[in-house]
N, C-alpha and C positions, 0 to 999 in steps of 0.2 A: 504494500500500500504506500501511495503519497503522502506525504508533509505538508501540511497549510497552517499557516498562524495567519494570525489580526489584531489588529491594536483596536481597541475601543475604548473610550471613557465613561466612565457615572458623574452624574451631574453632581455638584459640591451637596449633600446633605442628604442625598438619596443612598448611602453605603447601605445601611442595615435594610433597606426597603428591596436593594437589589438581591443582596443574601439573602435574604427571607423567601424573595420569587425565585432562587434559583432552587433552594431547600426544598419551594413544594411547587418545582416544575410540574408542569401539567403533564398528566403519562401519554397523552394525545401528540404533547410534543417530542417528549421521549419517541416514541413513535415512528412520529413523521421523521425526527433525525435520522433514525434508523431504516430508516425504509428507502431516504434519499442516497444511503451507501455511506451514510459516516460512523466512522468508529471513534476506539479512543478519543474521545473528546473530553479533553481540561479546559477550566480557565482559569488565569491567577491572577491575584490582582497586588498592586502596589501604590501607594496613596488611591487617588481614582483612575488609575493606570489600570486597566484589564489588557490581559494577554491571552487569547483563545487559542488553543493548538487543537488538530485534529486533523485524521485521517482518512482515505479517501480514493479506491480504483481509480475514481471517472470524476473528475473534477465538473467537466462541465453538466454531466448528469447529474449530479449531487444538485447544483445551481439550478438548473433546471426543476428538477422535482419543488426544492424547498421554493422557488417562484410559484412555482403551479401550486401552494399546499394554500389552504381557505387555513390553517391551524395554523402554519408558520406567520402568515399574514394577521393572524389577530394575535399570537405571542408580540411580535412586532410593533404593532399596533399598542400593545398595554407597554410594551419596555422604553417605547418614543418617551418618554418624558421626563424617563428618570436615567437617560443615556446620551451620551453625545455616538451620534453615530455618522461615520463618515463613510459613502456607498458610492463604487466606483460606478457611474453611468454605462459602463460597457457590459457591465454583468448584472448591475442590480444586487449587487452581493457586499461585502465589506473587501474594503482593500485588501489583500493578502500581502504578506510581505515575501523577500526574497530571500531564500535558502542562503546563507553566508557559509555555512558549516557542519557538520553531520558526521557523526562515529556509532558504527554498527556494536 
């Protein structure tokens, strides 16, 4: 499987409101993740600095699905407010960053 990270932010005073949605993720979303072919998926965070990592066959499939999902779109939908998010227009997805380094 592929490598994918993303940087995203929470908005200043939203931290425990984010935790708490991530604690009781909706299993619909659990779900949809899973369905679109992502695995291993972490996120860590530092001040309001989030770091998403996760994995991934088919990158543009993954994209695809989670665009097409009514679930992803209303997880989204409730997280707008208490996240800064930054979506590359070519994909409709979060910026992903670039592999620098990697040991098996």
């Amino acid at each position: 499987m592929k490598q994918y990270a993303w940087v995203l932010e929470i908005r200043p005073g939203y931290e425990a409101e984010y935790k708490q949605r991530h604690d009781e993720i909706w299993p619909e979303m659990l779900e949809t993740l899973t369905a679109a072919g992502i695995r291993n998926y972490s996120i860590f965070k530092h001040g309001l600095t989030l770091f998403g990592y996760f994995e991934t066959d088919d990158l543009k499939a993954t994209i695809n699905a989670l665009n097409a999902s009514e679930v992803n779109a209303r997880w989204g939908a409730s997280m707008a407010p208490i996240m800064k998010i930054e979506v590359d227009s070519r994909t409709n997805f979060p910026f992903l960053l670039p592999l620098q380094w990697h040991m098996d």
